[in-house]
Every structure is written in C-alpha cells, then in structure tokens.
C-alpha positions as CSV (number, residue, x, y, z in Angstrom):
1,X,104.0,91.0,108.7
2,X,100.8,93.4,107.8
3,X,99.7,94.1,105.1
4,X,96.8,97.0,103.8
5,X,95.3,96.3,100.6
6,X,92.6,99.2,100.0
7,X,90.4,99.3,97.1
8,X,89.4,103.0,95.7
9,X,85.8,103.6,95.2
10,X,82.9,105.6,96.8
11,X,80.4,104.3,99.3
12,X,76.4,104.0,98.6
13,X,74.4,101.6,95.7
14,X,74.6,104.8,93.6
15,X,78.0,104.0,92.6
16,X,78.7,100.6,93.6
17,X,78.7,98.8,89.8
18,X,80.4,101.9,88.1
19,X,83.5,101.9,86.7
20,X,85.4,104.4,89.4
21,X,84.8,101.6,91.8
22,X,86.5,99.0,90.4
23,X,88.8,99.1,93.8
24,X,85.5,98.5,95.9
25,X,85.1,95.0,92.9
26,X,88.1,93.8,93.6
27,X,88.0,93.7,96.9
28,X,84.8,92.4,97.7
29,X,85.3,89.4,94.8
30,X,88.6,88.4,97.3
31,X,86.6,88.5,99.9
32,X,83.6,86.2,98.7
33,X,86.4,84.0,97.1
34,X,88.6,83.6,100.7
35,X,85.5,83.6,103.2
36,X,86.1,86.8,105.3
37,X,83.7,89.9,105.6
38,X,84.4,93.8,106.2
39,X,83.2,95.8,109.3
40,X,82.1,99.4,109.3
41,X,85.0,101.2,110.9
42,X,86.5,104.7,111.2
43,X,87.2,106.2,107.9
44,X,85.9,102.6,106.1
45,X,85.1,99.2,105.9
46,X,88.1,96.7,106.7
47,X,88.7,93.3,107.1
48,X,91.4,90.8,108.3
49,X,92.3,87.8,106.6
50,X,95.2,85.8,108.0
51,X,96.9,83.3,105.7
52,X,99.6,81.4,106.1
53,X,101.1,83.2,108.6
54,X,100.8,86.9,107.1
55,X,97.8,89.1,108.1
56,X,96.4,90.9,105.5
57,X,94.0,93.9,105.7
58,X,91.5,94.7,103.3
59,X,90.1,98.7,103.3
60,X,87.2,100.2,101.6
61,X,87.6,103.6,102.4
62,X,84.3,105.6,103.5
63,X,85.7,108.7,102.6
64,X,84.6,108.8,98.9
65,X,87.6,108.5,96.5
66,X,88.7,112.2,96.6
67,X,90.0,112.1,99.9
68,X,90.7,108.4,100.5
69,X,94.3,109.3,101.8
70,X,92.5,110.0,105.4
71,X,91.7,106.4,105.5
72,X,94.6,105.0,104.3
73,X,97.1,106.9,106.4
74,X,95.0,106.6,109.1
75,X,94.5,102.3,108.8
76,X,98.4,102.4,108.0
77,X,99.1,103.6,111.5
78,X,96.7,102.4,113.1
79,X,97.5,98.5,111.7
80,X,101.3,99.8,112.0
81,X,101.7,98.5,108.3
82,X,105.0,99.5,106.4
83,X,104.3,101.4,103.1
84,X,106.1,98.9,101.5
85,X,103.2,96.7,102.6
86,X,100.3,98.8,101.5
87,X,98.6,98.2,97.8
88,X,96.1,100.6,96.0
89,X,93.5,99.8,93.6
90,X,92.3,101.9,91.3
91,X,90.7,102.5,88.0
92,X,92.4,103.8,85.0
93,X,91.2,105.8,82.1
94,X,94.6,105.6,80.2
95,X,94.5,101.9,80.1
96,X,91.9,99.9,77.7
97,X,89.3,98.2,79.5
98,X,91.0,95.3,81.4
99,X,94.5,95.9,80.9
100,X,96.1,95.3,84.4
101,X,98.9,97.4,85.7
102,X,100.6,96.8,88.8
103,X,103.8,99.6,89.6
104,X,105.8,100.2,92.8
105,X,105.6,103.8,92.5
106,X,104.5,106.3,90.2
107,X,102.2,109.7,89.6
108,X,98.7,110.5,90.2
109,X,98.0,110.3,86.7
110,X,95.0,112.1,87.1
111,X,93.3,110.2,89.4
112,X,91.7,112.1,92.4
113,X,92.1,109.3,94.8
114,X,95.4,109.2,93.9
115,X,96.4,112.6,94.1
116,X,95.1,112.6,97.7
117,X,96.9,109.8,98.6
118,X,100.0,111.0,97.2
119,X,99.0,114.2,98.9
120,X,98.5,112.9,102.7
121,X,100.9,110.0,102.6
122,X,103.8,112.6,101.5
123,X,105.2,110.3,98.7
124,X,104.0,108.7,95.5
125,X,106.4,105.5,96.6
126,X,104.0,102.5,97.3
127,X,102.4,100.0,95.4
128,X,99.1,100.9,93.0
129,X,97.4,98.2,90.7
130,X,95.4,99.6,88.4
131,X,92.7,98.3,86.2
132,X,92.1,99.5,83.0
133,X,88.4,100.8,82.4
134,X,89.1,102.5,79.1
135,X,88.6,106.6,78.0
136,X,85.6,105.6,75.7
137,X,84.2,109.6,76.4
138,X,83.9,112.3,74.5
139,X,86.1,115.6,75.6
140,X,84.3,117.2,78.9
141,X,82.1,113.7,79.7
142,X,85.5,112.5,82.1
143,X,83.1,112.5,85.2
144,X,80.2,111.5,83.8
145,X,82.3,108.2,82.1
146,X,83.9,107.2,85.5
147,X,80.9,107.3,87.2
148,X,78.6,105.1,84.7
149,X,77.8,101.2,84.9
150,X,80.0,99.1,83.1
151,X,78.5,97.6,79.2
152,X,77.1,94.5,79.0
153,X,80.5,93.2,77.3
154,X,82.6,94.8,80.0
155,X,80.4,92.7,82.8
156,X,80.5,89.8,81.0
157,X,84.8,90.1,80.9
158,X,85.0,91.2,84.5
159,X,85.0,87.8,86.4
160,X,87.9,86.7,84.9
161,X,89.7,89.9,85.2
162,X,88.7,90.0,89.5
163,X,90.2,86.6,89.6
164,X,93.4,88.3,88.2
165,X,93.4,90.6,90.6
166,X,92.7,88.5,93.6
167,X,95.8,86.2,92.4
168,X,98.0,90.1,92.0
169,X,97.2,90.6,95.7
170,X,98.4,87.1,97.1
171,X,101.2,87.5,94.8
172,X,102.5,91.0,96.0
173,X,102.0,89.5,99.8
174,X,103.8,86.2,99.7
175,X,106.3,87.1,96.5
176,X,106.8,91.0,96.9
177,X,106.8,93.7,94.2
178,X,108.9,92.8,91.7
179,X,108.4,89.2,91.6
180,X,104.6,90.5,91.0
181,X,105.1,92.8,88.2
182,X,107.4,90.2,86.5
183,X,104.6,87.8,86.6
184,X,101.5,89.6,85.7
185,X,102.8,92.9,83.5
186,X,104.0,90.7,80.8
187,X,100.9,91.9,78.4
C-alpha cells in the first residue's frame, strides 16, 4: 500500500521557521528522526520511506501553499496513492498553539492551501492534521501573523509537539483513521 503524506508550507529560507510552515516542520523532523532525505522533483520535494512493508511518501510541495493542490494531485497519481491514503498538514489559526487535530474530512477553514486542495482534488474527503499555531493577531495582521517566526516559548514547545506528529503519521499508516483520531484527539 502507498501512502502521500504532504506537509503545507512555502519554499525558500524566507519562510522556512514561520508558523504557515509548520507542514514543511513536520516533515522534515520525520525525516531526520527515520533516516531518509527529499529530492527536488516536479511540483516538490518528495521522499520514500519504506517501513514494514508499507511505502510511504513524504511531499513538500514547491508550489507555495496557495496552490499546493497541483502537487498533491499530481504525486497522488503519479504514486497511484488512494485518497484514503493521502494526509495533509497544516497550520491552524483556530486552534491554540499546539493543540493537534487530526479529522478524516472537513472544510477549508480558511486556509488557502486548503481551499486549493479541496478545489483541485474535487472533494474535502481525505485526511488533514492540523497544528494549532494560535490567532495571537490583531484584526487585518492574519497574513502578517502566519507568515512570522515562531516566540521563543513556542520554539522551545515545538520538539515535543513534532514528535507527536511523527507518531500521528505512523499511526494513521499502520492503524488507519479512526484508530488515529481515537488515540491522539483525546485533549
């Protein structure tokens, strides 16, 4: 079985510590944690790592976060990955910093990324974790929020809440959906 794991965030060392790419975070913590690398490929950066039998994709998508559905649809295809296999992280601005959602389906809720992949993909119905970075902004400063480095607090928290992550991912793999949100959406 495949699976595509792709972590929302936009490319370049302008944005690579601020809080819209917390997809991009995850991603690359997994991958320090379980040895593998990502390779510079059409539409993102994408990695294989096969464990115990299951062969699981990683995607950064290249196309910045407002129109990551190109990559994703287009890696779904091209890894011929069901959409019951495909996983989305994202940031959240409706959920305090930290807080860890994972659903099977669901709305944009405002999220650009989101929208485009609902957009492309031609249903909301697959799998999105999303991390909570907080809405600590005043009315108008959205953009300007999203896109800023994370406090010193926030970076000191952030390892743990990776290492969360990481153990999400391998959960929703080897245990599926609902065994996943069971386990991990209890707070």
């Amino acid at each position: 079985m495949n699976y595509l794991i792709a972590g929302l965030g936009n490319i370049g060392e302008k944005y690579a510590q601020t809080r819209h790419n917390i997809g991009f975070m995850v991603l690359d913590k997994v991958s320090s944690l379980s040895n593998f690398s990502f390779s510079d490929k059409r539409y993102g950066f994408i990695a294989e790592h096969l464990l115990k039998g299951r062969k699981i994709y990683f995607l950064k998508p290249s196309t910045f976060m407002n129109l990551s559905g190109i990559a994703i649809n287009y890696w779904l295809k091209k890894l011929d990955v069901q959409l019951d296999n495909l996983l989305v992280i994202c940031d959240d601005i409706a959920l305090p910093f930290g807080k860890i959602r994972l659903r099977s389906k669901g709305s944009d809720g405002g999220h650009n990324g989101l929208i485009n992949i609902i957009e492309v993909l031609g249903t909301q119905n697959f799998a999105r974790l999303r991390f909570g970075i907080g809405n600590n902004f005043e009315k108008g400063q959205q953009v300007n929020y999203v896109l800023s480095n994370f406090n010193e607090n926030e970076l000191n928290e952030l390892p743990e809440k990776l290492l969360i992550c990481r153990d999400i991912i391998y959960s929703f793999v080897f245990q599926g959906i609902n065994s996943t949100m069971n386990n991990f959406n209890k707070n």
